[in-house]
C-alpha positions as CSV (number, residue, x, y, z in Angstrom):
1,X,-33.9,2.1,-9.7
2,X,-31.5,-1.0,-11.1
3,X,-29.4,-1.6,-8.3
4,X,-26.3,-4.6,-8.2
5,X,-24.1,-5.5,-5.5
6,X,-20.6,-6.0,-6.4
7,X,-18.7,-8.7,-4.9
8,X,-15.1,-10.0,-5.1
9,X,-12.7,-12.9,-3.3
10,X,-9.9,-10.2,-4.4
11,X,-10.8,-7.7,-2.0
12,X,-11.8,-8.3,1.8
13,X,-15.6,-9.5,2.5
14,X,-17.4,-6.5,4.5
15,X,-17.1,-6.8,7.9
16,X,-20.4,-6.0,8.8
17,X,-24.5,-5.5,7.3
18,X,-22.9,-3.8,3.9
19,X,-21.4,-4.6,0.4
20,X,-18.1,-4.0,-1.4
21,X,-19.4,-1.9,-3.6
22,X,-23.4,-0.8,-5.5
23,X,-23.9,-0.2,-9.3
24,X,-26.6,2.3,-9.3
25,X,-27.8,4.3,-12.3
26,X,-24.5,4.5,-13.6
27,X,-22.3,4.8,-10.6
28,X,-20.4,3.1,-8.4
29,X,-20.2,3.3,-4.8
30,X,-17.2,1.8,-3.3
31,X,-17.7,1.1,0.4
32,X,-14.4,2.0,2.9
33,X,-11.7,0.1,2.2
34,X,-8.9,-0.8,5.0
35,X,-5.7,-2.3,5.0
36,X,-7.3,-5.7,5.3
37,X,-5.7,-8.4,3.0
38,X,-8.1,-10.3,1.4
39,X,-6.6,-13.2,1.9
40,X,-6.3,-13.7,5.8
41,X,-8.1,-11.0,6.7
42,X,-6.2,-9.5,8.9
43,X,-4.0,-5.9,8.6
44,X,-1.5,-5.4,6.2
45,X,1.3,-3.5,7.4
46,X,2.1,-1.4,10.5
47,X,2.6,1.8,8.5
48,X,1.2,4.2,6.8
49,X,2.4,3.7,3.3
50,X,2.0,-0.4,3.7
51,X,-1.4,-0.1,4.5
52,X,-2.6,2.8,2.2
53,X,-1.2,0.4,-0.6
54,X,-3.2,-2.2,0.9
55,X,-6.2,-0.1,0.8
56,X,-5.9,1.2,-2.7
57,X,-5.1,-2.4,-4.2
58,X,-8.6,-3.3,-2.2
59,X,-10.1,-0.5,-3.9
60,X,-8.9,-1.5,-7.3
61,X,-9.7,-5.4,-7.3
62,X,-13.4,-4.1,-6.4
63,X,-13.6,-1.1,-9.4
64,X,-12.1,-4.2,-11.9
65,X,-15.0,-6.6,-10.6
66,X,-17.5,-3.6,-11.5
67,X,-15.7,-3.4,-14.9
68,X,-14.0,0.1,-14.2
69,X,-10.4,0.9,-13.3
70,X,-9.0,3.6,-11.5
71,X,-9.5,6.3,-14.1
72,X,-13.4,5.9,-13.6
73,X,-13.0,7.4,-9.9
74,X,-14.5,10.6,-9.2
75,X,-14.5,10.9,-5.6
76,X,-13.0,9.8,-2.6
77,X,-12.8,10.2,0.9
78,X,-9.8,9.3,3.3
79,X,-10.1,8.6,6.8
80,X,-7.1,8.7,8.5
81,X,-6.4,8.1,12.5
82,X,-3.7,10.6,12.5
83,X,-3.3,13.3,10.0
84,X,0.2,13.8,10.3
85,X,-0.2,10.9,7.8
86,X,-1.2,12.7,5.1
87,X,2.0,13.5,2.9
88,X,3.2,9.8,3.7
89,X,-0.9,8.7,2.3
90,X,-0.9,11.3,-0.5
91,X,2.7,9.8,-2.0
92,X,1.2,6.5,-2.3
93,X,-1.8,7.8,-3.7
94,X,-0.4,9.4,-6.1
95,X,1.0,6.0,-7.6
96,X,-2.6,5.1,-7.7
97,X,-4.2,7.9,-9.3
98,X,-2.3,9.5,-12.2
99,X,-3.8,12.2,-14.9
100,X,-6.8,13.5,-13.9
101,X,-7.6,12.8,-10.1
102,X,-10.6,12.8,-8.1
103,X,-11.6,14.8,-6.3
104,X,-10.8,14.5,-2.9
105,X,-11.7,14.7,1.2
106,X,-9.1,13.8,3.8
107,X,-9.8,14.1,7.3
108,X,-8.9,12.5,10.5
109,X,-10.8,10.7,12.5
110,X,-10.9,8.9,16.2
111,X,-10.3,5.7,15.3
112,X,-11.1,3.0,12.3
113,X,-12.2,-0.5,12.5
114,X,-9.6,-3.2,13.6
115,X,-6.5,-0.5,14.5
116,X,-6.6,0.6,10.8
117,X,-4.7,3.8,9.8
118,X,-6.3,4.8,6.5
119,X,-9.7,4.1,4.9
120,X,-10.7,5.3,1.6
121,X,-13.8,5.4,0.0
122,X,-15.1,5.9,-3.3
123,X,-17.7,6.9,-6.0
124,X,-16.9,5.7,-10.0
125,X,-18.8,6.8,-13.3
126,X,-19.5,3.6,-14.9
């Protein structure tokens, strides 16, 4: 299997024993993205459509660093701490991802790293 670890100074380093993102026979596998800003490393934002923006210009920096954009997405899943936060998450999404869409899982969850709101994750044809 030919296997490469994508790394970029655009998005935030992985906060733990993971990568950004794996090319492997012909995909990519985005790891969950929060609201982090790449640049302090702290949260962006206090709300939900702050920090879904966050996480979806995270997303993007690492897909552009794999040579992809957006359009190569075919799968994500969002985390979200509370799930009345969908429609205010899906709006900003939909900025993001225009055309043909992923597909999609959205779920809430107990709780995300560092008091995060939303986490996506992804899988791109390369």
């Amino acid at each position: 299997m030919n296997k490469t670890v994508i790394h970029t100074d655009l998005a935030p380093a992985a906060i733990g024993p993971y990568s950004q993102a794996i090319k492997a026979n012909g995909m990519l596998y985005v790891s969950g993205q929060i609201p982090l800003d790449p640049k302090t490393g702290n949260i962006n934002g206090k709300d939900i459509g702050t920090q879904t923006t966050q996480v979806l210009n995270n997303l993007k920096a690492i897909l552009k660093e794999a040579g992809v954009d957006m359009s190569a997405v075919v799968k994500t899943t969002v985390y979200l701490q509370d799930i009345k936060d969908f429609a205010a998450m899906n709006a900003i999404y939909g900025t993001f991802f225009t055309g043909e869409c992923p597909a999609r899982c959205a779920v809430q969850v107990g709780a995300l790293p560092k008091g995060a709101l939303v986490e996506i994750d992804a899988i791109a044809v390369l």
